[in-house]
VOTIVEX-416029 format. One record per residue (C-alpha): residue in three letters; x, y, z. Coordinates in pm, 1 decimal, decimal comma. Each point is the difference from the previous one (the first is absolute). Layout:
<dofis>
<dofi><rest>ala</rest><X>X</X><Y>Y</Y><Z>Z</Z></dofi>
...
</dofis>
This chain:
<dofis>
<dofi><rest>unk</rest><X>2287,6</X><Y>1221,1</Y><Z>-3566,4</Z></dofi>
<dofi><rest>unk</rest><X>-151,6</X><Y>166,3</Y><Z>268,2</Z></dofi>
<dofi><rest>unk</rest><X>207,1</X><Y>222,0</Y><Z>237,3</Z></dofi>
<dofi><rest>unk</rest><X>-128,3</X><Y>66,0</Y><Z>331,3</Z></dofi>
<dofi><rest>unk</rest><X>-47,3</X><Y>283,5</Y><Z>184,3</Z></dofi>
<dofi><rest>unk</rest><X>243,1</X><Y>-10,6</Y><Z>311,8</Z></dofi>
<dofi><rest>unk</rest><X>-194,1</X><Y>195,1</Y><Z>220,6</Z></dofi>
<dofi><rest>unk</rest><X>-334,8</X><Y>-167,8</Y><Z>-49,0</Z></dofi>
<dofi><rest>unk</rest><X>213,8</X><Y>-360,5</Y><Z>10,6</Z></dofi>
<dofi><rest>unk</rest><X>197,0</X><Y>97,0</Y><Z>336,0</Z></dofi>
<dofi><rest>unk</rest><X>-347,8</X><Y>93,4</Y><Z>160,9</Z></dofi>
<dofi><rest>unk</rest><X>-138,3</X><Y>-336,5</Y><Z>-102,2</Z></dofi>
<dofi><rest>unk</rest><X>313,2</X><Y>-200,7</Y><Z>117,2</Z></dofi>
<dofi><rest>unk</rest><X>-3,0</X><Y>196,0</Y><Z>350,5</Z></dofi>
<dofi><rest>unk</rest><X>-386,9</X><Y>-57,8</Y><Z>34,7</Z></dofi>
<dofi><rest>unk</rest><X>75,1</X><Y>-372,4</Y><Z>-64,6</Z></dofi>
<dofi><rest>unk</rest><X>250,2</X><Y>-25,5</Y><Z>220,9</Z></dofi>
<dofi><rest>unk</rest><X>-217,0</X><Y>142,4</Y><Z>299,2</Z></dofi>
<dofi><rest>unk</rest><X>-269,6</X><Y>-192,3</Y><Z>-66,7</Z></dofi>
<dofi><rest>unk</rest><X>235,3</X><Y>-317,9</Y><Z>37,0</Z></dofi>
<dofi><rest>unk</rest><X>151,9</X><Y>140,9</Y><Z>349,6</Z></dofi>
<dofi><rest>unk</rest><X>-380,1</X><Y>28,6</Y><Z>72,6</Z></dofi>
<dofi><rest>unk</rest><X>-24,7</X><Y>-379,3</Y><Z>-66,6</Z></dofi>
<dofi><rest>unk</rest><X>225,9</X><Y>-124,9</Y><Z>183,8</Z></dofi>
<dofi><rest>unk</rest><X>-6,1</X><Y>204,9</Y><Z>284,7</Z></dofi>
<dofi><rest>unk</rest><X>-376,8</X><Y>-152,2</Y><Z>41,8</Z></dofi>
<dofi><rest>unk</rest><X>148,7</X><Y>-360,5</Y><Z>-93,1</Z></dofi>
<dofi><rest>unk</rest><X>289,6</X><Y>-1,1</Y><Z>251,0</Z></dofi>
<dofi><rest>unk</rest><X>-68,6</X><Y>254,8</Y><Z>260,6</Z></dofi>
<dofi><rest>unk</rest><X>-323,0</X><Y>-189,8</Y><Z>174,6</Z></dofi>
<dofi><rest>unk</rest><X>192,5</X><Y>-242,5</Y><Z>243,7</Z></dofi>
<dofi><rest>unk</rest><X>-248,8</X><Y>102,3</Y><Z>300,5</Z></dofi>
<dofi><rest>unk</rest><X>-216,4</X><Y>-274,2</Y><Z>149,2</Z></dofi>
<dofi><rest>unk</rest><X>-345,1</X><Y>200,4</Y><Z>-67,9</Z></dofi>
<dofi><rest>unk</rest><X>24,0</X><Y>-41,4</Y><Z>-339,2</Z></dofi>
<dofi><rest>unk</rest><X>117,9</X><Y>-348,2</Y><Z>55,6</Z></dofi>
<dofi><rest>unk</rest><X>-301,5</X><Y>-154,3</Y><Z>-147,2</Z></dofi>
<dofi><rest>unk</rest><X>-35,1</X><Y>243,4</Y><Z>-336,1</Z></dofi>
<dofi><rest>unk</rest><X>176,4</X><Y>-159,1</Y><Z>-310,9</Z></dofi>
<dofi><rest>unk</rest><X>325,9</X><Y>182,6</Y><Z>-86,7</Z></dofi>
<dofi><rest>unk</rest><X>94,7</X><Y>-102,7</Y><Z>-310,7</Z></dofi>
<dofi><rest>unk</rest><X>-106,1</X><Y>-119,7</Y><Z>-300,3</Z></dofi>
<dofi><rest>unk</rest><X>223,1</X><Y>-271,1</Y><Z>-175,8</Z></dofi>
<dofi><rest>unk</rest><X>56,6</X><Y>-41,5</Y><Z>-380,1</Z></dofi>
<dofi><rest>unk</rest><X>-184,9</X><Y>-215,2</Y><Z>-229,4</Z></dofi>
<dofi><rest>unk</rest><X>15,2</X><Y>-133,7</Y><Z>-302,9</Z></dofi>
<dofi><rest>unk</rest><X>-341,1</X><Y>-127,9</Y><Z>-138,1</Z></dofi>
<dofi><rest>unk</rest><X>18,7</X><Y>-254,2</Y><Z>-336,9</Z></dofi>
<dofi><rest>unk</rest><X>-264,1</X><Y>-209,4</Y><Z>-219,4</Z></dofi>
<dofi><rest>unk</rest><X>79,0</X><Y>-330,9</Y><Z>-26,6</Z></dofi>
<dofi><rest>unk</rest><X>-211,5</X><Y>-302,2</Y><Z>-187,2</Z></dofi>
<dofi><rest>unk</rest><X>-161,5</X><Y>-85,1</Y><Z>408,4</Z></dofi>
<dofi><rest>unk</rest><X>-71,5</X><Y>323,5</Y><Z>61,9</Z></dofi>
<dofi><rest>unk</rest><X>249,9</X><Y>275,4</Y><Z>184,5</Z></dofi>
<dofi><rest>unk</rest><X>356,7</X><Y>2,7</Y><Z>206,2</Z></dofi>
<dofi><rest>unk</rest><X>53,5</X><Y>227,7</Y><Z>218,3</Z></dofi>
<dofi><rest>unk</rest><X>339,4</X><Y>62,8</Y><Z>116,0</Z></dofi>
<dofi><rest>unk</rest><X>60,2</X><Y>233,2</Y><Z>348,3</Z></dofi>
<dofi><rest>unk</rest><X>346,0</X><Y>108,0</Y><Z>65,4</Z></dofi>
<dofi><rest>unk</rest><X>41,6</X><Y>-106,9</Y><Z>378,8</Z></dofi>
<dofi><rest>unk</rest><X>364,3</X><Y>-25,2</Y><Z>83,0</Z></dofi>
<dofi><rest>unk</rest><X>83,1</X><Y>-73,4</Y><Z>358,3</Z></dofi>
<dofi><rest>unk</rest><X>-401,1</X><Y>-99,2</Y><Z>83,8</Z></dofi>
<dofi><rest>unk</rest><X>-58,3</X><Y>-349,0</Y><Z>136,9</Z></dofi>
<dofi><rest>unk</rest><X>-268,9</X><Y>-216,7</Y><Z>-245,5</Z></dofi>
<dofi><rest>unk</rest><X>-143,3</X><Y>-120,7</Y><Z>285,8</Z></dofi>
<dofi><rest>unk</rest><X>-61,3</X><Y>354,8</Y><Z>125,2</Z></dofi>
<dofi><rest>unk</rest><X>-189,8</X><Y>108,2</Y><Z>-283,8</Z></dofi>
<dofi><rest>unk</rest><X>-368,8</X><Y>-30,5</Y><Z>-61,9</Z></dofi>
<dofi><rest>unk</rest><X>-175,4</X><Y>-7,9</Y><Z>-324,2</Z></dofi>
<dofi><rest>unk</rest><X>-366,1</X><Y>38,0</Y><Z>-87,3</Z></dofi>
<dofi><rest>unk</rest><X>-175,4</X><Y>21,2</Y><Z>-323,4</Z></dofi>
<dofi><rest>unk</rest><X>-347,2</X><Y>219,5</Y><Z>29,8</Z></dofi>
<dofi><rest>unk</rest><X>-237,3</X><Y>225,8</Y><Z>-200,0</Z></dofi>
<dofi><rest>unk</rest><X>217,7</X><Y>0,4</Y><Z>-305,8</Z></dofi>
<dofi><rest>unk</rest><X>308,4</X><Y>59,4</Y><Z>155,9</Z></dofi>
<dofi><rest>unk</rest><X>347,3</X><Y>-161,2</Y><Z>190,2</Z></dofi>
<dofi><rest>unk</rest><X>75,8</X><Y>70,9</Y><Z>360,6</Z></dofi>
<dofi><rest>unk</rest><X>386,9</X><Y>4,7</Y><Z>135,0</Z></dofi>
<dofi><rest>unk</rest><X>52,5</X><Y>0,7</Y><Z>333,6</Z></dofi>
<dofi><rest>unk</rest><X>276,0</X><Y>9,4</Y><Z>265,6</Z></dofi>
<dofi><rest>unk</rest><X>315,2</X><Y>190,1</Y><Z>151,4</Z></dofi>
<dofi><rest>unk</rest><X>355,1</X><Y>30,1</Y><Z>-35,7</Z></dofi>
<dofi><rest>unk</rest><X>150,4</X><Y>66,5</Y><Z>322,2</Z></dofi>
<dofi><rest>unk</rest><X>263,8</X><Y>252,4</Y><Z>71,4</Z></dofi>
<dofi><rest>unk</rest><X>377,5</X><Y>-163,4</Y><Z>-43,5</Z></dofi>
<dofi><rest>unk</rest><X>52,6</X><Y>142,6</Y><Z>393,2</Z></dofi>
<dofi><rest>unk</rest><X>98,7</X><Y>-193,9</Y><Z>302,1</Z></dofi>
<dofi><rest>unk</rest><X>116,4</X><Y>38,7</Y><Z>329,9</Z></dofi>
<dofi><rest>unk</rest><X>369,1</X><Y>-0,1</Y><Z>-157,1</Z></dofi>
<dofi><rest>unk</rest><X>-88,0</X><Y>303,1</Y><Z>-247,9</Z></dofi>
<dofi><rest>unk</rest><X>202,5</X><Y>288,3</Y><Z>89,6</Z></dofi>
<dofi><rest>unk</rest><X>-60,2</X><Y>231,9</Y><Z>-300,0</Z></dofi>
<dofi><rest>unk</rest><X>-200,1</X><Y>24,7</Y><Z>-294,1</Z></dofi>
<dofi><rest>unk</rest><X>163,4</X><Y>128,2</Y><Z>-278,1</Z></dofi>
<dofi><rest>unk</rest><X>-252,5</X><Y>-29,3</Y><Z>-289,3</Z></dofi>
<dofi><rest>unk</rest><X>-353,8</X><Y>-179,7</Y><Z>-26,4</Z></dofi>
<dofi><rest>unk</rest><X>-90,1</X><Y>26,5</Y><Z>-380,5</Z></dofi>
<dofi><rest>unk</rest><X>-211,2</X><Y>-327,1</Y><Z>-17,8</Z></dofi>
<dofi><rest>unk</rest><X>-364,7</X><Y>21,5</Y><Z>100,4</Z></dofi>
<dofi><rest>unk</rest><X>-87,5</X><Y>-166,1</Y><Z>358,6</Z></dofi>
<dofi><rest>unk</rest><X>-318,0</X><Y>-35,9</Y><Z>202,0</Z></dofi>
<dofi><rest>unk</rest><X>-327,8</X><Y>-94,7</Y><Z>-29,1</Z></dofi>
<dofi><rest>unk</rest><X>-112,5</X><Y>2,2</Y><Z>-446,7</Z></dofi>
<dofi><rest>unk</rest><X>-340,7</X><Y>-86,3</Y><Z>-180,6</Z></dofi>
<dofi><rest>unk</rest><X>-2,1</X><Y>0,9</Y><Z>-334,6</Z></dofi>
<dofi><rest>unk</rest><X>-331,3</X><Y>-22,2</Y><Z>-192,4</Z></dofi>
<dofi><rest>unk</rest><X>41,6</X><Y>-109,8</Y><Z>-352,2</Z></dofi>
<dofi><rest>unk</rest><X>-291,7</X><Y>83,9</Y><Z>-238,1</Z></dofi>
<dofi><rest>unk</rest><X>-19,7</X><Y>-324,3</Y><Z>-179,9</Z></dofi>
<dofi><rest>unk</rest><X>-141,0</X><Y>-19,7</Y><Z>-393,7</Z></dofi>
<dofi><rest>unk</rest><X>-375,5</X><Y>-41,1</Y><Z>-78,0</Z></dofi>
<dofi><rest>unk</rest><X>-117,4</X><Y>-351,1</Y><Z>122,1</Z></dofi>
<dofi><rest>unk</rest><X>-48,4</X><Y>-242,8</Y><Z>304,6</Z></dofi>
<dofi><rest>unk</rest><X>357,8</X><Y>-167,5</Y><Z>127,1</Z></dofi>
<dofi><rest>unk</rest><X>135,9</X><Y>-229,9</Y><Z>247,3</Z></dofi>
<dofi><rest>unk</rest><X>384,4</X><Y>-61,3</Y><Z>113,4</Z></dofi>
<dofi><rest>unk</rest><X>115,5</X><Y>-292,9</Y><Z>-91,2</Z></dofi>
<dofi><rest>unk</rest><X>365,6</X><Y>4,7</Y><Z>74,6</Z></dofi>
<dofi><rest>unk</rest><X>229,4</X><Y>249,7</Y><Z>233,8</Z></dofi>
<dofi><rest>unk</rest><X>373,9</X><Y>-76,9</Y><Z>20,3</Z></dofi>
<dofi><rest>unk</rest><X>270,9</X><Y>215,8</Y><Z>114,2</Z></dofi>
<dofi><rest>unk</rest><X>266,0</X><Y>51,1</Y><Z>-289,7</Z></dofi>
<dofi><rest>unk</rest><X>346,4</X><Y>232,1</Y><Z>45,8</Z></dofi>
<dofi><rest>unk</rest><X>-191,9</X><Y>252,8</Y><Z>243,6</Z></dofi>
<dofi><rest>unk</rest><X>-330,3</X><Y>9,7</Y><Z>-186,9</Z></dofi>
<dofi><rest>unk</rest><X>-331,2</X><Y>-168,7</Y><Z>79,9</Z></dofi>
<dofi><rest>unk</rest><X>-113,3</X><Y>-118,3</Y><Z>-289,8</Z></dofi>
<dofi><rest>unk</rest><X>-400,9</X><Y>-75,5</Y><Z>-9,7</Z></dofi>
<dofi><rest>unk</rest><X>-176,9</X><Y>-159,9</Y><Z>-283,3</Z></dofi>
<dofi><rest>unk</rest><X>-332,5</X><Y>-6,7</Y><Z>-30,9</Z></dofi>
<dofi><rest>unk</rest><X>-313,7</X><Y>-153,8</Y><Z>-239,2</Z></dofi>
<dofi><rest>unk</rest><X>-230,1</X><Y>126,8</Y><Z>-198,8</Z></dofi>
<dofi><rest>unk</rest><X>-385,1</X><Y>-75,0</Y><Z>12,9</Z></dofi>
</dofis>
Protein backbone atom coordinates (compact mmCIF):
# COMPACT_ATOMS: atom_id res chain seq x y z
CA UNK A 1 0.00 0.00 0.00
CA UNK A 2 1.03 3.16 -1.09
CA UNK A 3 1.31 6.11 1.37
CA UNK A 4 1.16 9.48 0.06
CA UNK A 5 3.11 12.26 0.45
CA UNK A 6 0.99 15.02 2.33
CA UNK A 7 2.60 17.86 1.00
CA UNK A 8 2.58 16.91 -2.66
CA UNK A 9 -1.34 15.59 -1.98
CA UNK A 10 -2.45 18.99 -0.17
CA UNK A 11 -0.92 20.96 -3.23
CA UNK A 12 -2.92 18.81 -5.61
CA UNK A 13 -6.23 19.04 -3.55
CA UNK A 14 -5.80 23.02 -3.25
CA UNK A 15 -4.97 23.27 -7.08
CA UNK A 16 -8.21 21.26 -7.66
CA UNK A 17 -10.15 23.12 -5.66
CA UNK A 18 -9.19 26.51 -7.48
CA UNK A 19 -9.59 25.27 -10.60
CA UNK A 20 -13.33 24.35 -9.60
CA UNK A 21 -13.94 28.06 -8.06
CA UNK A 22 -12.54 28.98 -11.56
CA UNK A 23 -15.45 26.96 -13.08
CA UNK A 24 -18.02 28.11 -11.63
CA UNK A 25 -17.26 31.52 -11.26
CA UNK A 26 -17.31 31.48 -15.34
CA UNK A 27 -20.62 29.22 -15.16
CA UNK A 28 -22.61 31.44 -12.75
CA UNK A 29 -21.10 34.83 -12.75
CA UNK A 30 -22.15 35.86 -16.61
CA UNK A 31 -25.81 37.15 -15.96
CA UNK A 32 -25.09 40.41 -18.22
CA UNK A 33 -27.16 40.85 -21.37
CA UNK A 34 -23.91 41.10 -23.78
CA UNK A 35 -23.14 37.79 -23.34
CA UNK A 36 -26.76 36.97 -23.56
CA UNK A 37 -26.43 35.14 -26.75
CA UNK A 38 -23.01 32.94 -25.84
CA UNK A 39 -23.92 29.40 -24.44
CA UNK A 40 -23.26 29.15 -20.67
CA UNK A 41 -23.38 25.85 -19.83
CA UNK A 42 -22.93 22.66 -20.93
CA UNK A 43 -25.46 19.94 -19.65
CA UNK A 44 -24.66 16.24 -18.86
CA UNK A 45 -24.99 13.38 -21.11
CA UNK A 46 -25.11 10.07 -21.12
CA UNK A 47 -24.44 8.44 -24.60
CA UNK A 48 -25.48 4.36 -24.98
CA UNK A 49 -25.50 1.65 -27.94
CA UNK A 50 -28.53 0.14 -28.37
CA UNK A 51 -29.65 -2.64 -31.22
CA UNK A 52 -31.24 0.89 -33.46
CA UNK A 53 -28.43 2.69 -33.02
CA UNK A 54 -27.67 5.34 -29.91
CA UNK A 55 -29.71 7.13 -26.82
CA UNK A 56 -28.74 9.98 -25.74
CA UNK A 57 -29.89 11.16 -22.49
CA UNK A 58 -29.36 15.24 -21.47
CA UNK A 59 -29.97 16.11 -17.94
CA UNK A 60 -32.39 19.22 -18.34
CA UNK A 61 -34.26 19.76 -15.15
CA UNK A 62 -36.49 22.78 -15.02
CA UNK A 63 -36.14 23.33 -19.19
CA UNK A 64 -39.40 23.33 -21.13
CA UNK A 65 -39.37 20.34 -24.14
CA UNK A 66 -40.89 22.60 -26.20
CA UNK A 67 -38.08 25.10 -25.63
CA UNK A 68 -35.42 22.94 -26.70
CA UNK A 69 -34.09 22.39 -30.16
CA UNK A 70 -32.34 19.42 -31.47
CA UNK A 71 -30.34 18.89 -34.63
CA UNK A 72 -28.34 16.03 -35.84
CA UNK A 73 -25.27 17.26 -38.30
CA UNK A 74 -21.74 16.33 -39.47
CA UNK A 75 -21.45 13.41 -37.13
CA UNK A 76 -22.65 14.97 -34.22
CA UNK A 77 -26.01 16.00 -31.78
CA UNK A 78 -26.98 19.58 -31.21
CA UNK A 79 -28.87 20.71 -27.75
CA UNK A 80 -30.25 23.78 -27.62
CA UNK A 81 -32.15 26.18 -25.31
CA UNK A 82 -32.24 28.17 -21.87
CA UNK A 83 -33.18 27.82 -18.43
CA UNK A 84 -34.33 31.00 -17.14
CA UNK A 85 -33.41 32.50 -13.86
CA UNK A 86 -36.06 31.35 -10.90
CA UNK A 87 -36.44 35.51 -10.32
CA UNK A 88 -39.55 37.55 -10.43
CA UNK A 89 -40.84 40.72 -9.56
CA UNK A 90 -41.65 39.12 -5.98
CA UNK A 91 -37.84 37.98 -5.44
CA UNK A 92 -36.45 39.81 -2.62
CA UNK A 93 -33.17 37.91 -2.02
CA UNK A 94 -31.16 35.35 -3.47
CA UNK A 95 -29.67 33.18 -1.20
CA UNK A 96 -27.95 30.49 -3.34
CA UNK A 97 -28.07 29.71 -7.24
CA UNK A 98 -26.14 26.31 -7.57
CA UNK A 99 -28.09 25.01 -10.68
CA UNK A 100 -26.91 26.15 -14.10
CA UNK A 101 -29.28 28.89 -15.89
CA UNK A 102 -29.13 30.75 -19.18
CA UNK A 103 -28.61 30.25 -22.53
CA UNK A 104 -26.57 26.16 -23.08
CA UNK A 105 -25.39 24.29 -26.36
CA UNK A 106 -24.18 21.19 -26.02
CA UNK A 107 -22.44 19.45 -28.96
CA UNK A 108 -22.28 15.76 -28.60
CA UNK A 109 -19.62 13.97 -30.75
CA UNK A 110 -21.68 11.10 -31.90
CA UNK A 111 -19.91 7.43 -32.86
CA UNK A 112 -18.58 6.69 -36.40
CA UNK A 113 -21.59 6.56 -38.88
CA UNK A 114 -24.57 8.50 -40.53
CA UNK A 115 -27.80 8.93 -37.95
CA UNK A 116 -31.16 10.31 -37.78
CA UNK A 117 -33.52 11.00 -34.56
CA UNK A 118 -36.13 9.02 -34.45
CA UNK A 119 -37.73 9.59 -31.12
CA UNK A 120 -37.28 12.60 -28.35
CA UNK A 121 -39.41 12.37 -25.18
CA UNK A 122 -38.98 14.13 -22.01
CA UNK A 123 -38.50 11.53 -19.05
CA UNK A 124 -37.97 12.69 -15.06
CA UNK A 125 -35.96 15.96 -16.19
CA UNK A 126 -33.98 14.38 -19.02
CA UNK A 127 -34.47 14.62 -22.78
CA UNK A 128 -34.02 11.54 -23.94
CA UNK A 129 -33.14 11.32 -27.92
CA UNK A 130 -32.83 8.16 -29.83
CA UNK A 131 -31.54 7.97 -32.91
CA UNK A 132 -30.83 5.30 -36.11
CA UNK A 133 -28.17 4.01 -37.58
CA UNK A 134 -27.42 4.00 -41.43
Amino acid sequence: MAIRNPQSWMWAEACEMLEQAQRLQRQFFRFGHAAESQPRWEPPVDIVAQDYGVEVTVALPGVAPENVQVRVDSGALNVIARRALPLSERTTQVHRLEIPYGRFERRIVLPAGRYELIEQECVNGCLVLRLTRH
